[in-house]
C-alpha positions as CSV (number, residue, x, y, z in Angstrom):
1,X,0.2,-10.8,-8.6
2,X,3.8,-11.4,-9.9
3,X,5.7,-14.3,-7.6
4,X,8.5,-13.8,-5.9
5,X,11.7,-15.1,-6.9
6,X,12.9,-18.5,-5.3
7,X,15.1,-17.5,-1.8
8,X,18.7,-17.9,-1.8
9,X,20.7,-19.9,0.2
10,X,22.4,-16.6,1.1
11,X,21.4,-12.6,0.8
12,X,23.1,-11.6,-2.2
13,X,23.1,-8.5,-4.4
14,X,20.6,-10.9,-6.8
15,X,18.1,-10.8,-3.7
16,X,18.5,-6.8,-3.7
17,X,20.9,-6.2,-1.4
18,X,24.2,-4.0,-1.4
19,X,25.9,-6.5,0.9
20,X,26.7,-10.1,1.2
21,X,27.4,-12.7,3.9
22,X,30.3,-13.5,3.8
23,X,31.2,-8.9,3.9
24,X,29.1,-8.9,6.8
25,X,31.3,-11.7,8.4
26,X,34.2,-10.3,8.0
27,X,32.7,-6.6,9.4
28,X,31.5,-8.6,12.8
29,X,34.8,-10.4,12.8
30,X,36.5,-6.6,12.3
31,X,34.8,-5.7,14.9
32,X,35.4,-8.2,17.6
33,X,39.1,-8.9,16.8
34,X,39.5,-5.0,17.7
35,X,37.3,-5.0,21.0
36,X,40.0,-7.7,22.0
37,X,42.9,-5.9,21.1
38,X,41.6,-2.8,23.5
39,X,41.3,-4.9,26.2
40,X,37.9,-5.8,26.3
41,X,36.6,-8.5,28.4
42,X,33.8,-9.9,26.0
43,X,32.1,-8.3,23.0
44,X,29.3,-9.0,20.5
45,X,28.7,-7.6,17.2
46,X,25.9,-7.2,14.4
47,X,25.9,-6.1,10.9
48,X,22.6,-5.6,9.2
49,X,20.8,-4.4,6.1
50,X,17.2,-3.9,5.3
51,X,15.5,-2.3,2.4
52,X,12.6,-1.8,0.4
53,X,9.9,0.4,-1.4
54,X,6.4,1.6,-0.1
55,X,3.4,2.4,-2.7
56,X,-0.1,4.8,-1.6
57,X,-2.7,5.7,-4.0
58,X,-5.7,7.7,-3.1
59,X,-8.6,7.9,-5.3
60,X,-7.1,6.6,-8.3
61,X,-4.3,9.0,-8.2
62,X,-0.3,8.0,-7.1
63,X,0.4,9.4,-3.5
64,X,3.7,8.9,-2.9
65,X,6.4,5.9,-4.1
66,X,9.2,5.8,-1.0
67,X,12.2,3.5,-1.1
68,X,14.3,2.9,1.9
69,X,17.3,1.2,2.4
70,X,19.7,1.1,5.8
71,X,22.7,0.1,7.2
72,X,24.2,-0.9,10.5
73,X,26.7,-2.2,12.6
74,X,26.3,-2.0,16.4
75,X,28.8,-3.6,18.6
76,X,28.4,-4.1,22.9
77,X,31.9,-4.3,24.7
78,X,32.0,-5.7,27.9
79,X,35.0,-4.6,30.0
80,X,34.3,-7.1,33.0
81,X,30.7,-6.4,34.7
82,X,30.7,-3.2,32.6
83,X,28.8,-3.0,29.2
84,X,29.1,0.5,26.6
85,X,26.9,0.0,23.2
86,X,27.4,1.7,20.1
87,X,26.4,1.3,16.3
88,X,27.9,2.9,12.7
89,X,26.1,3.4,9.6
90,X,29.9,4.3,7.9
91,X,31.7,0.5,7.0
92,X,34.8,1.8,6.3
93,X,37.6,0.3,8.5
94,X,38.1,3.9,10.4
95,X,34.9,3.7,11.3
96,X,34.6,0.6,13.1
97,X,37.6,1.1,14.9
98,X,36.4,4.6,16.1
99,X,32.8,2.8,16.8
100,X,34.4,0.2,19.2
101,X,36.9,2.5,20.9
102,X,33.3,4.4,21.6
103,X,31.7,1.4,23.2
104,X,35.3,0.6,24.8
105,X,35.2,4.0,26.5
106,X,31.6,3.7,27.7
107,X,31.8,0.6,29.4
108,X,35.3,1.6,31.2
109,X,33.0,4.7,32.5
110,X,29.7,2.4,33.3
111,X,28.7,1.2,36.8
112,X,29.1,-2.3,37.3
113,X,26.4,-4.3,37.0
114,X,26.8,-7.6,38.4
115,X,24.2,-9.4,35.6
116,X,25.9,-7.5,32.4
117,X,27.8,-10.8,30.6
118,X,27.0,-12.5,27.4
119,X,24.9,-15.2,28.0
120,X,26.7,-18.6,29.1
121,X,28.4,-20.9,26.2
122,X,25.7,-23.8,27.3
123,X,22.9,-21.6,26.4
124,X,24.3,-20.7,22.6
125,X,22.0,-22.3,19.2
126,X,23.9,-24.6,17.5
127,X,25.9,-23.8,14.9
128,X,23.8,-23.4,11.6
129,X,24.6,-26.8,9.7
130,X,22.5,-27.9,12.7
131,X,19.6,-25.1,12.4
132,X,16.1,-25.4,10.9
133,X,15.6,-23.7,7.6
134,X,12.2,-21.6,8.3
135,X,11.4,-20.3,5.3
136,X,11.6,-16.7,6.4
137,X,13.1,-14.9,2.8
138,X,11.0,-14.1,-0.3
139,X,12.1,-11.7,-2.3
140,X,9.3,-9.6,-4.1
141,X,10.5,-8.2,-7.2
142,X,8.2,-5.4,-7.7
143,X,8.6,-2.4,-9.0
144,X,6.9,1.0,-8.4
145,X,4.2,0.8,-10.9
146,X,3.6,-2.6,-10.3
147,X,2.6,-2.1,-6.6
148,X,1.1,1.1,-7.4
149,X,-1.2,-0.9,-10.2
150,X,-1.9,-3.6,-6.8
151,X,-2.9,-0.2,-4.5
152,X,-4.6,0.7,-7.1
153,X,-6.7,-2.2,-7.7
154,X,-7.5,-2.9,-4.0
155,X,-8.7,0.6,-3.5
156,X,-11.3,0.6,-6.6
157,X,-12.6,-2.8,-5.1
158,X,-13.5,-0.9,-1.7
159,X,-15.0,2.5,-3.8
160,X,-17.3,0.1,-6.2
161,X,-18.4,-2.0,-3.1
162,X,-21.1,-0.3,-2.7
163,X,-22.4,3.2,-3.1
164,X,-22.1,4.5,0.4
165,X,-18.3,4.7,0.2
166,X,-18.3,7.7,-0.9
167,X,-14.2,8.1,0.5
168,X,-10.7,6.7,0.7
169,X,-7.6,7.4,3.1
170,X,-5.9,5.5,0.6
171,X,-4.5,2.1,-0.1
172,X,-0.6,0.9,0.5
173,X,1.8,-1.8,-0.9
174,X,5.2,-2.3,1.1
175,X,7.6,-5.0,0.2
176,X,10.6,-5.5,2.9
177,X,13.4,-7.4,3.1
178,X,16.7,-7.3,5.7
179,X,19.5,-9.7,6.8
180,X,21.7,-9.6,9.2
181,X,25.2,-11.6,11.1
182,X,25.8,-11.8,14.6
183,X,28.5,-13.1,17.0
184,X,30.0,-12.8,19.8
185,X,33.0,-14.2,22.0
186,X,30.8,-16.8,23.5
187,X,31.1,-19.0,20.4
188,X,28.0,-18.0,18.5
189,X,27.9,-17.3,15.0
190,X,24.9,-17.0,12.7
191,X,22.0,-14.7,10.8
192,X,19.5,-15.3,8.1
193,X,17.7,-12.9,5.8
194,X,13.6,-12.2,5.9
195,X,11.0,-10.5,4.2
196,X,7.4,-8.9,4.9
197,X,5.2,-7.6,2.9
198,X,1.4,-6.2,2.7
199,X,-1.0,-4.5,1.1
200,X,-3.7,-2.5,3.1
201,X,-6.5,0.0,2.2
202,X,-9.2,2.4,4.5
203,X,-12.2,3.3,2.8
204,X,-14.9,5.8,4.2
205,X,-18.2,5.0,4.0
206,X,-21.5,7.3,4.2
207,X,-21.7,11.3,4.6
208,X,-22.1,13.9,6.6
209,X,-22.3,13.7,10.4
210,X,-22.6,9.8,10.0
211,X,-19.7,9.0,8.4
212,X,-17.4,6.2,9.2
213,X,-13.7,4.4,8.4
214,X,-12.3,1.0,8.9
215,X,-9.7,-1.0,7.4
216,X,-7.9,-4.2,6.3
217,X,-4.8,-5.3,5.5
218,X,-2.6,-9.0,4.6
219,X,0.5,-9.3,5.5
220,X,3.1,-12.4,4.8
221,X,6.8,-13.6,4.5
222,X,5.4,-14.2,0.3
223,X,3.9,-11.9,-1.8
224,X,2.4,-15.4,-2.7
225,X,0.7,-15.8,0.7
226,X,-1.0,-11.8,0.4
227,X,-4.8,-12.1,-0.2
228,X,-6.4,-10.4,-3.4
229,X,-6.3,-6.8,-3.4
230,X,-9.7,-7.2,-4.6
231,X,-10.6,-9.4,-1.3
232,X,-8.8,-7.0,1.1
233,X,-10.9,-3.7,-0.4
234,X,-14.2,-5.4,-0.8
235,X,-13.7,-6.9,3.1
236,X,-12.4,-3.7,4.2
237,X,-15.1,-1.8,2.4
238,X,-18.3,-4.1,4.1
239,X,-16.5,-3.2,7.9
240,X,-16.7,0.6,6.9
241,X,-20.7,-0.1,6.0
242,X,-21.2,-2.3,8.8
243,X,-20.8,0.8,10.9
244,X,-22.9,3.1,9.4
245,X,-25.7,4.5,12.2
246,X,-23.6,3.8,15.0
247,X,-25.6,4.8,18.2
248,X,-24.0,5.6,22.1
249,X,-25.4,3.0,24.2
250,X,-26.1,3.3,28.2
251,X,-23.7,2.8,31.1
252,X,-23.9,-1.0,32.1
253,X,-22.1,-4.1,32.6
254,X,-21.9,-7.4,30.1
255,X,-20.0,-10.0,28.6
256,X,-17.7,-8.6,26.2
257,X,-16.9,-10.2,22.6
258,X,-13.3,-9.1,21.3
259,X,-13.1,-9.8,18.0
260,X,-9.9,-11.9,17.1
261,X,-7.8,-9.1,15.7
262,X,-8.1,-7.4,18.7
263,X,-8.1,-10.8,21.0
264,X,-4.6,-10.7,20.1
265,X,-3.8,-7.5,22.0
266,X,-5.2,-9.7,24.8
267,X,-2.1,-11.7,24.9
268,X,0.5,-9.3,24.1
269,X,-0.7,-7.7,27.8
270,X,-0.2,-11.0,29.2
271,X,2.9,-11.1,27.5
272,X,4.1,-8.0,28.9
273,X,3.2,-8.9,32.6
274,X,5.0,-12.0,32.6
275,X,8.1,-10.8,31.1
276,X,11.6,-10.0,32.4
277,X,11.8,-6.5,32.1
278,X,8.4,-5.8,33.9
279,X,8.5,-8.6,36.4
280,X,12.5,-7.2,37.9
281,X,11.6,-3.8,38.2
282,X,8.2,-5.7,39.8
283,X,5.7,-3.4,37.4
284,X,3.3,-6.2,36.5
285,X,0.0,-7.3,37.8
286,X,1.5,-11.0,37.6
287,X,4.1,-10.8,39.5
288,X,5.3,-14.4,41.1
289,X,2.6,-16.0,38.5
290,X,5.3,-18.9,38.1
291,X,3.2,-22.6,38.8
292,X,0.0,-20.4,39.4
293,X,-3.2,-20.3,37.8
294,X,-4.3,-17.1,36.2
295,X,-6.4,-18.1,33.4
296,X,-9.4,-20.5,33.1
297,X,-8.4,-24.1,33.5
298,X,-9.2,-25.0,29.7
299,X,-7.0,-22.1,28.0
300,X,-3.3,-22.8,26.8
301,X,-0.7,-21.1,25.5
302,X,1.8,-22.7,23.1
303,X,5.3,-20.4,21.9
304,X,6.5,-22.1,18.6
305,X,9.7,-20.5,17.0
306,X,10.0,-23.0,14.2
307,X,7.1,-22.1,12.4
308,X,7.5,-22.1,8.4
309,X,6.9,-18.6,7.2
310,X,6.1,-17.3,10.6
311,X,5.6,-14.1,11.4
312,X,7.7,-15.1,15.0
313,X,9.9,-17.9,13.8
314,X,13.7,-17.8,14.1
315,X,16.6,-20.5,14.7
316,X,17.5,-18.0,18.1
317,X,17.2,-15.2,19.8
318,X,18.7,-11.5,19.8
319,X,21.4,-13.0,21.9
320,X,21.9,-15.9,20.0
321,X,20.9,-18.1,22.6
322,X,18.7,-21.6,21.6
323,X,15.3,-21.3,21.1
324,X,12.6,-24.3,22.0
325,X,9.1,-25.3,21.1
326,X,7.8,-24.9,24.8
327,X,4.1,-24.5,26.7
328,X,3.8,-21.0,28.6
329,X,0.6,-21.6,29.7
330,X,-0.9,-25.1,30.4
331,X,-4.7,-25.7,31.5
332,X,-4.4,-21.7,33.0
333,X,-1.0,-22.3,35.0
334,X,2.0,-20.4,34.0
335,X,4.6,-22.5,33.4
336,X,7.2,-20.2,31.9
337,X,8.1,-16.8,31.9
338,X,9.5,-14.5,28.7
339,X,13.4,-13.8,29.7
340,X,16.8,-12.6,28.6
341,X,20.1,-13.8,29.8
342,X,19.7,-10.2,31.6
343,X,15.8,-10.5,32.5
344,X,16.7,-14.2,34.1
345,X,19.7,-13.2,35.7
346,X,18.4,-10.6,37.8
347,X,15.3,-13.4,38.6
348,X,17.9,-15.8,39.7
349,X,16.7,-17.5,36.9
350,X,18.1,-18.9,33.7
351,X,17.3,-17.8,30.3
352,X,13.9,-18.7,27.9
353,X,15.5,-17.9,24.3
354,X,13.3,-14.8,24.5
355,X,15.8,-11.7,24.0
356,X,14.1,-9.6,21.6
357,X,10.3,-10.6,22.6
358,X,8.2,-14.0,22.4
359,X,7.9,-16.3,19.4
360,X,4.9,-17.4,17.7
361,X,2.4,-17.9,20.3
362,X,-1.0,-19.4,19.9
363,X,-3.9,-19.2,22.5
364,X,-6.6,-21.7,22.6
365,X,-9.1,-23.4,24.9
366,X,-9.8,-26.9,25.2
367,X,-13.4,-26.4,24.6
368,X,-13.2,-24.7,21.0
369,X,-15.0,-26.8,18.5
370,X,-14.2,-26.3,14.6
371,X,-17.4,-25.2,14.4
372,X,-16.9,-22.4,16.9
373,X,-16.9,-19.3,14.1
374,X,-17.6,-15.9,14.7
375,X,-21.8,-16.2,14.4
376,X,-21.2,-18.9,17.0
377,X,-19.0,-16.8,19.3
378,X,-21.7,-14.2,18.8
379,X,-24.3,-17.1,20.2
380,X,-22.4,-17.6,23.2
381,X,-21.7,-13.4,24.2
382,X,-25.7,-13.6,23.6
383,X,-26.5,-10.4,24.8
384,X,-23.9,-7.9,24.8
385,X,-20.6,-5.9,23.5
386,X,-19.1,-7.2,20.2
387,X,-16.0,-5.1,19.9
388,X,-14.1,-5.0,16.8
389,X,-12.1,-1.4,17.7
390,X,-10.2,-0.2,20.3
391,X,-8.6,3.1,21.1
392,X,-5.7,4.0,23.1
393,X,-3.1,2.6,25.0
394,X,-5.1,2.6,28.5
395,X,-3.2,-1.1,30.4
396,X,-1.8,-0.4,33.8
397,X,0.8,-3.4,34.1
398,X,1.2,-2.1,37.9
399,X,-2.5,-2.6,38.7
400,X,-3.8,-4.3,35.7
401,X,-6.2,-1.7,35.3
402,X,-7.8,-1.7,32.1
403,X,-9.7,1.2,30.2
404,X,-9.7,1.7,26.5
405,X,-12.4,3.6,23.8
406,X,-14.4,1.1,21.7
407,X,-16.5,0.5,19.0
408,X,-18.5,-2.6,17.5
409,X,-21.9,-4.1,17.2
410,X,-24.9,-4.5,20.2
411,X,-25.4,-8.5,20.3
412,X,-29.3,-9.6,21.6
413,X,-29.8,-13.0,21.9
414,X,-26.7,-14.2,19.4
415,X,-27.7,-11.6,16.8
416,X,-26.1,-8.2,15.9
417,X,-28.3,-5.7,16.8
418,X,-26.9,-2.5,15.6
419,X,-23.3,-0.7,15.9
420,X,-21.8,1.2,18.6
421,X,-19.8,4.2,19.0
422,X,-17.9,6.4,21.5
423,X,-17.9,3.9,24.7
424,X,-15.0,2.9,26.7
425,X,-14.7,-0.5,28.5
426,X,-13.1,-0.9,31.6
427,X,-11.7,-3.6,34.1
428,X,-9.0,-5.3,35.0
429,X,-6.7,-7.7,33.6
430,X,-6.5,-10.0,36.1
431,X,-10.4,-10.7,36.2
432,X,-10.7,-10.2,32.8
433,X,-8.1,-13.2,32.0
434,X,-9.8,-15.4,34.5
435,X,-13.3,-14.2,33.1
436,X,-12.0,-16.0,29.4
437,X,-15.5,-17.7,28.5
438,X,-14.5,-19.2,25.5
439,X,-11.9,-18.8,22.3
440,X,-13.2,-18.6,18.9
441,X,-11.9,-20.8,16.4
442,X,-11.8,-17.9,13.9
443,X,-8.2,-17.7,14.1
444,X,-6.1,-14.2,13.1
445,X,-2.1,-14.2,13.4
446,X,-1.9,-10.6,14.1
447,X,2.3,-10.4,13.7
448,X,3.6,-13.2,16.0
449,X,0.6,-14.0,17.9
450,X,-2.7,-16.4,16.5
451,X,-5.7,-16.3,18.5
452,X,-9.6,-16.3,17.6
453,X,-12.1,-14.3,19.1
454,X,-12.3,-13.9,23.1
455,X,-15.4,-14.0,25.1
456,X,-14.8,-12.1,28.1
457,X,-18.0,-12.9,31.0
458,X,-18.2,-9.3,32.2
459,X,-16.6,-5.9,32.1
460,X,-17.6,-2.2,32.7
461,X,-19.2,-0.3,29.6
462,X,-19.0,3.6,29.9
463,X,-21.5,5.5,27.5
464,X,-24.3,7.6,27.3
C-alpha cells in the first residue's frame, strides 16, 4: 500500500485542496465584519472543504470510481436572544453578503429564546499556539486505479478463502480528507484539517436457500494504519462461512454475548440518554442520572479528546469551546453528562466541550484481565446468545425499551454450538446496563467509541 504523504502544517493545494487557510480566514472574517455592520448582536462563522474519491469492484470487474469534493460557508447571526442560520456554497463576495443578510433577516423574525448566545468567553479553547497537535491529517495520494487494484485485491482474498463463497456484493476503497476555520465574536479562532479512509468488502458464502453475507472493513486517519486487503477479505470471508446452516432457535431467556463491534452501539444508547438534547425535552430513560448509579459498580467510562489519530480527537468542540480529558462514568455512577452551551443552558448547567457529540470514549470494567479474549468471554456467557448482528433501529430513549433482529452463534458450556438466524432480542436498557456481566478485553474502536465484548446476564430471545 503506497504511504501517505507527510501532513502539512496547513491544508494547502499540495494536500489536495482548492483552498487554503489563510482564504478561509479571510472568508470567516468577511463574514463576521458584515454581520456587525447590519447590526447584529453576535455571529459565528465556518468555512470548510472536504473531498475525495470512492473505488467498488465486484467480481473482478470496476463498479464505479466517484470523486467528490464540496464547499461551504455557513454563518449564525444573533440579533440579541434571536438566532437565523444560513450557509453558501458560492465564495464570491456577493454571495456572502446576501448569505448573512439571510441569516440577519431570520433571526430579526425568530422568537426569542432566552438560551440562544455564543457560549461565554471563559469557556473558549485557547488559542492554537497553545493547542495539542493530534495527528488527525494524512493525505492518501491514491489514484483511481490504485485503489481499484487495493478493492480488487481484498475482494479475490474473500472469493479464494474457501470454496463456499461462491459471491460478492463487492469490495470499496474511500480516501477523505476536509478542513475547515471557525470563529466567532466571542474571541475564538481556529480549525485543522483530517482525513479517513477504509477499505471494506462483503462476500456471500454458500447457495441456494442457505446462503449467507457478512462483512469487514478498516478504517484510520493513515492509509498506513488500514489492515491488509488480504486480511480484511480473508476475515471477512471466515464470518460469511461461520454462518452457513444457521437454524431459528426457541423462545427463551439467557445471558446475552454482544460481540465488541456491536458492544459499541451499547454505549452510543447510553450516550444518547444522557445527552443535552434528549435529557431537556426529558425523552431519555436516564433522566436525573447525574451522581447516580446506573451501571455495575466495576464499569467506567473514560471521554478522551486528545487521542493521536483518533477517530474522536479534536483541540474543541463545534462551538469552539475547550475540551478536557474527563471520567463520565466512574465505578457505575454518572458523573457527567454530554452538553452544549445550548444543551447546558437550558439544564441550568454549564457546558462539557461536547457540541457536536462525545469524544473518544472507552468502556471498561475493573475486572477485565488481558487474558479476557473472545473464547474467554464465550466461557463466561456459558450457555447462551453470542450475537455478532443486529437489525434495526428498535431503542426507545423514552422507556428504554429495547427490541432489535439478531443473528450469531448458540454458546453451550463456553463453546459455539451452531449459528442462529431470524431472532429478535428484547429488554430494556436500563436493566440491561445494570445486567453488564463483564467487558471483553477484545477491544474494537468502532468510530469514536472503543469497547470489547459485553456480556449481558439476561434478556428476552424471540424465535421459533
Amino acid at each position: 500500500m503506497k504511504k501517505p504523504n507527510t501532513p502539512p502544517n496547513q491544508p494547502t493545494a499540495d494536500a489536495g485542496f482548492s483552498y487554503s487557510r489563510p482564504y478561509f480566514e479571510d472568508l470567516v472574517d468577511t463574514a463576521l465584519a458584515h454581520a456587525k455592520k447590519l447590526g447584529a448582536t453576535d455571529a459565528g462563522a465556518e468555512a470548510s472543504e472536504g473531498c475525495g474519491l470512492s473505488v467498488s469492484v465486484r467480481k473482478g470487474e470496476l463498479e464505479n470510481v466517484e470523486r467528490n469534493r464540496d464547499k461551504s460557508l455557513g454563518i449564525t447571526v444573533y440579533v440579541g436572544k434571536r438566532r437565523g442560520n444560513a450557509s453558501t456554497s458560492d465564495f464570491s463576495k456577493a454571495a456572502i453578503q446576501q448569505t448573512v443578510r439571510a441569516a440577519f433577516d431570520i433571526a430579526r423574525f425568530t422568537a426569542e429564546d432566552p438560551f440562544a448566545a455564543l457560549p461565554d468567553a471563559k469557556d473558549i479553547a485557547p488559542t492554537s499556539r497553545h493547542r495539542k497537535d493530534l495527528d488527525l491529517f494524512f493525505p492518501w495520494a491514491v489514484d483511481s486505479e490504485q485503489a481499484a487494484q487495493l478493492a480488487l485485491v481484498c475482494e479475490e482474498a474473500a472469493l479464494k478463502t474457501d470454496k463456499r463463497i461462491t459471491n460478492s456484493e463487492g469490495a470499496s476503497v474511500s480516501a477523505q480528507q476536509s478542513h475547515f476555520f471557525s470563529a466567532h465574536t466571542h474571541g475564538f479562532r481556529g480549525g485543522y484539517a483530517s482525513s479517513r479512509h477504509s477499505l471494506s468488502v462483503s462476500p456471500i458464502a454458500g447457495k441456494g436457500r442457505d446462503m449467507q453475507r457478512d462483512a469487514w472493513y478498516s478504517s484510520m486517519r493513515s492509509a498506513d494504519d488500514l489492515a491488509s486487503p488480504e486480511a480484511v477479505g480473508r476475515y471477512a470471508a471466515e464470518r460469511a462461512l461461520s454462518r452457513l446452516k444457521a437454524r431459528k432457535i426457541a423462545t427463551t431467556e439467557c445471558a446475552v454475548l454482544f460481540e465488541s463491534p456491536l458492544a459499541s452501539g451499547l454505549l452510543g444508547s447510553f450516550v444518547s440518554a444522557i445527552s443535552g438534547g434528549a435529557l431537556y425535552r426529558k425523552s431519555s430513560f436516564l433522566l436525573d442520572s447525574l451522581g447516580k448509579q446506573v451501571l455495575p459498580k466495576h464499569i467506567d467510562i473514560l471521554e478522551d479528546p486528545f487521542v493521536k489519530r483518533g477517530k474522536g480527537s479534536s483541540p474543541f468542540d463545534d462551538e469552539g469551546v475547550r475540551v478536557k480529558a474527563r471520567q463520565v462514568v466512574e465505578a457505575g455512577t454518572v458523573q457527567g453528562y454530554f452538553l452544549s452551551t445550548y444543551s447546558a443552558r437550558k439544564l441550568g448547567m454549564k457546558t462539557t466541550g461536547n457540541a457536536g457529540g462525545s469524544h473518544n470514549l472507552s468502556m471498561t470494567s475493573r475486572l477485565t484481565r488481558p487474558g479476557d479474549d473472545l473464547d474467554a468471554m464465550l466461557q463466561k456467557l456459558g450457555t447462551g446468545l453470542f450475537v455478532t448482528e443486529l437489525m434495526g433501529s428498535g431503542v426507545n430513549y423514552i422507556t428504554g425499551d429495547y427490541s432489535r433482529g439478531a443473528s450469531g452463534f448458540w454458546v453451550e458450556k463456553g463453546q459455539i454450538a451452531f449459528p442462529v438466524h431470524e431472532i429478535t432480542i428484547a429488554g430494556n436498557m436500563k436493566t440491561m446496563l445494570k445486567g453488564i456481566k463483564a467487558i471483553g478485553a477484545d477491544t474494537f474502536g468502532y468510530g469514536s467509541k472503543t469497547v470489547g465484548s459485553i456480556l449481558v446476564n439476561r434478556m428476552k430471545v424471540a424465535g421459533s
